[in-house]
Backbone bond lengths (Angstrom), bond angles and torsions (degrees), N, CA, C in turn:
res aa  C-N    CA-C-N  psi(-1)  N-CA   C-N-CA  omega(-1)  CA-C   N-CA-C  phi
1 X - - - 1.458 - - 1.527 109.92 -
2 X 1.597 118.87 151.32 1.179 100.62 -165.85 1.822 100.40 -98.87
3 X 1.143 102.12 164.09 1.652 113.85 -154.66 1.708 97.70 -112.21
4 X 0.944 145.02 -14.09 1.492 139.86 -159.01 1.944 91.85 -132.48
5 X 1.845 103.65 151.75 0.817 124.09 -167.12 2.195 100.65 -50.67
6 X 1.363 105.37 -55.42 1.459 113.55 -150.11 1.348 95.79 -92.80
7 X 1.567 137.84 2.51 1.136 149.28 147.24 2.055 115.66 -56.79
8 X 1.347 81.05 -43.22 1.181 81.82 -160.88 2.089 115.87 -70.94
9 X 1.584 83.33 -24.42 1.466 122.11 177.09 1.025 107.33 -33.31
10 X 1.485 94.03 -72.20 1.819 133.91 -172.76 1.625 91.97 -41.27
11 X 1.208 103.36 -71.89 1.963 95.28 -170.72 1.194 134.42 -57.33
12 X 1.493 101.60 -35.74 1.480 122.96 164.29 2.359 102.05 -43.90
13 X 0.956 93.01 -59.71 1.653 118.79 175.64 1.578 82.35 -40.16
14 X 1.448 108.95 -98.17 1.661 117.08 -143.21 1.276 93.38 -64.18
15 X 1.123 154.88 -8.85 1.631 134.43 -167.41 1.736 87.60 -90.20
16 X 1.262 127.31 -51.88 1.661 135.91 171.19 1.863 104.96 -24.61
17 X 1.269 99.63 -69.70 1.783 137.82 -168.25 1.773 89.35 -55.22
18 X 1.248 92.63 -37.64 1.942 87.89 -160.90 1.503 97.18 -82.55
19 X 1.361 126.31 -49.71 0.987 121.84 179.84 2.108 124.93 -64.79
20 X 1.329 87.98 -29.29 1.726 85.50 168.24 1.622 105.01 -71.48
21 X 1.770 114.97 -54.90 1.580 91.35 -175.13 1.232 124.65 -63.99
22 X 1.248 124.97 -4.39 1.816 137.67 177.36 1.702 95.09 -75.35
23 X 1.029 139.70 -40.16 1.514 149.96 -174.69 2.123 100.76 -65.63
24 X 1.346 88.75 -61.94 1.458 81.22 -160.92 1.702 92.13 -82.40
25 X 1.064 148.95 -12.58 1.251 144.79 -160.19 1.748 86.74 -92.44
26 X 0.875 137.14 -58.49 1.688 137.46 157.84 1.617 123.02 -25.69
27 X 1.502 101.64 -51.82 1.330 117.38 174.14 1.050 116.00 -48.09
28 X 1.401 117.24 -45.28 1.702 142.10 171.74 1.244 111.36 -50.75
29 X 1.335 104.81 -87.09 1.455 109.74 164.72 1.495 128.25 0.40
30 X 1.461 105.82 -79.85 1.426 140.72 -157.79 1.456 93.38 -67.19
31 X 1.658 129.08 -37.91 1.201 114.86 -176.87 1.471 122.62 -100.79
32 X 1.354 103.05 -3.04 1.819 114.70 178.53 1.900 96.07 -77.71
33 X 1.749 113.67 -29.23 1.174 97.77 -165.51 1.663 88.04 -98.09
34 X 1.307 137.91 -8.02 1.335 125.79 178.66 1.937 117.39 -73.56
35 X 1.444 99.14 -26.93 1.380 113.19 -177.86 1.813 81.72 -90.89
36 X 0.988 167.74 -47.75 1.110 142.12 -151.61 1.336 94.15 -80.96
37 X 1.505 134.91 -50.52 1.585 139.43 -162.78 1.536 96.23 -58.67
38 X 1.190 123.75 -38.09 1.412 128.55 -152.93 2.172 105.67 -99.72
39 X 1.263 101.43 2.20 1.642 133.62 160.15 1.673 120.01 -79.92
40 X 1.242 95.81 -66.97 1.116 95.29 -175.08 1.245 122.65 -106.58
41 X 1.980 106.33 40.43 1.271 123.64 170.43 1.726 101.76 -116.13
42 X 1.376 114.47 3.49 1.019 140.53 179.23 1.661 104.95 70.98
43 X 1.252 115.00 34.42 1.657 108.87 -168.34 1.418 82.42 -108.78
44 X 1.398 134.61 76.72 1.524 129.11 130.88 1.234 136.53 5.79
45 X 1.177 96.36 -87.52 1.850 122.70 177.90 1.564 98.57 -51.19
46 X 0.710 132.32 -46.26 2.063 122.48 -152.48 1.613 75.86 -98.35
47 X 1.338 146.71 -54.41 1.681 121.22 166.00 1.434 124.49 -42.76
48 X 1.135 115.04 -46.42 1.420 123.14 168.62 1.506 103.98 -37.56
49 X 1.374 113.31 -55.22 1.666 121.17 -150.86 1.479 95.19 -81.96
50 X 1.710 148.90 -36.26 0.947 142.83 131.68 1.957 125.69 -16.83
51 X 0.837 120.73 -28.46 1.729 122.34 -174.80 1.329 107.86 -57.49
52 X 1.017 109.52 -49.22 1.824 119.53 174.88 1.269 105.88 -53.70
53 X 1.188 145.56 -70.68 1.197 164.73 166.14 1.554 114.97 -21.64
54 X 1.089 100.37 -61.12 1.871 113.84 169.44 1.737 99.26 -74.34
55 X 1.619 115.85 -44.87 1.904 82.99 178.12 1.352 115.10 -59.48
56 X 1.225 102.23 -47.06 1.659 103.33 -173.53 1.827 110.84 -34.24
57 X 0.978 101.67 -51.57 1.781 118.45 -165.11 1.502 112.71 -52.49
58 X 2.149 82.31 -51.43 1.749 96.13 176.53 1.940 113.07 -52.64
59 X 1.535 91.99 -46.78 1.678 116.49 -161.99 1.769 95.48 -51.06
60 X 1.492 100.67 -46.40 1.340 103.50 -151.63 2.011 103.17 -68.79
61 X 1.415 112.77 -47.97 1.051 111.32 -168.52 1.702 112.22 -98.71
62 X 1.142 117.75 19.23 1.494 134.87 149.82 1.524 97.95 -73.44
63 X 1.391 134.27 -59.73 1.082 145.13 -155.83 1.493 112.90 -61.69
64 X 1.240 107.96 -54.49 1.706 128.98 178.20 2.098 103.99 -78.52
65 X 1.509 132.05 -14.74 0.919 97.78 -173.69 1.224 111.45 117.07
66 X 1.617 130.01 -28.20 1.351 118.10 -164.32 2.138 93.35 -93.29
67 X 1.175 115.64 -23.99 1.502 93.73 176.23 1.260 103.55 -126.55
68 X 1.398 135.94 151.11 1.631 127.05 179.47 1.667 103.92 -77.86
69 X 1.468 104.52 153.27 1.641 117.25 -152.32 1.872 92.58 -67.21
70 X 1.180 126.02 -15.72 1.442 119.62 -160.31 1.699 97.39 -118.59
71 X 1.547 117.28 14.31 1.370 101.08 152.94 1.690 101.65 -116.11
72 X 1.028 120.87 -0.29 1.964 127.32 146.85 1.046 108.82 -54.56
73 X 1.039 119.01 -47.63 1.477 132.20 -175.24 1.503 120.98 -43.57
74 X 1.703 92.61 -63.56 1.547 105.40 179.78 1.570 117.84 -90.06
75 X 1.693 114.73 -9.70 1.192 103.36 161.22 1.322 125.09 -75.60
76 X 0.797 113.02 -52.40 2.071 120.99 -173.59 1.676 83.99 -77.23
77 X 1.672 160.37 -9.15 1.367 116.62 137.02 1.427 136.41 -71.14
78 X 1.551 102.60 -26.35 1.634 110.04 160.73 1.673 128.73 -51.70
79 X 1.595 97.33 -44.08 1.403 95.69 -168.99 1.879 105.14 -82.55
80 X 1.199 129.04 -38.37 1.339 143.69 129.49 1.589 117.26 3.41
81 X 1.171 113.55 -65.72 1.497 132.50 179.32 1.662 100.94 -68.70
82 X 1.503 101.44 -56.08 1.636 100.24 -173.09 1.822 119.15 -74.76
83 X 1.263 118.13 -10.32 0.885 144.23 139.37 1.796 124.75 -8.61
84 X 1.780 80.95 -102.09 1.840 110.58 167.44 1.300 119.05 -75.75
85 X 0.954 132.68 4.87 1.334 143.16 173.91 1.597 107.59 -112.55
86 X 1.170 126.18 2.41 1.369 121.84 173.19 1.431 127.74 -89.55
87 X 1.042 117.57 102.27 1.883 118.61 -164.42 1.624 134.65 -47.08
């Protein structure tokens, strides 16, 4: 346990920090596999209408720190690709 005033801060801090990037890193998640479920239910269009939704998510927590900007990058072009390429 930490023993000094600005120690203690610090944890107070990262347990906060951990739990927001656990939120949006979920958010992610939940919608890379909702646009995939909604693929290979052949419902296109309502995945399509999801894309916005997942950049935003990607955009947002690239922005703050919780994912580095160049694995945003390659998710929302992967899922994008798998997307329009789905028959």
């Amino acid at each position: 346990m930490p023993i000094t005033k600005s120690a203690k801060k610090a944890l107070r801090q990262n347990i906060k920090r951990r739990k927001r990037n656990l939120l949006r890193k979920k958010k992610i998640k939940d919608l890379i596999k909702e646009i995939k479920d909604l693929v290979a239910e052949k419902k296109i269009e309502e995945a399509k209408k999801l894309l916005p939704q997942l950049y935003k998510a990607l955009d947002k927590a690239a922005k703050v720190g919780t994912i580095k900007k160049s694995t945003a990058a390659r998710k929302k072009s992967r899922i994008t690709k798998f997307v329009l390429q789905a028959p």
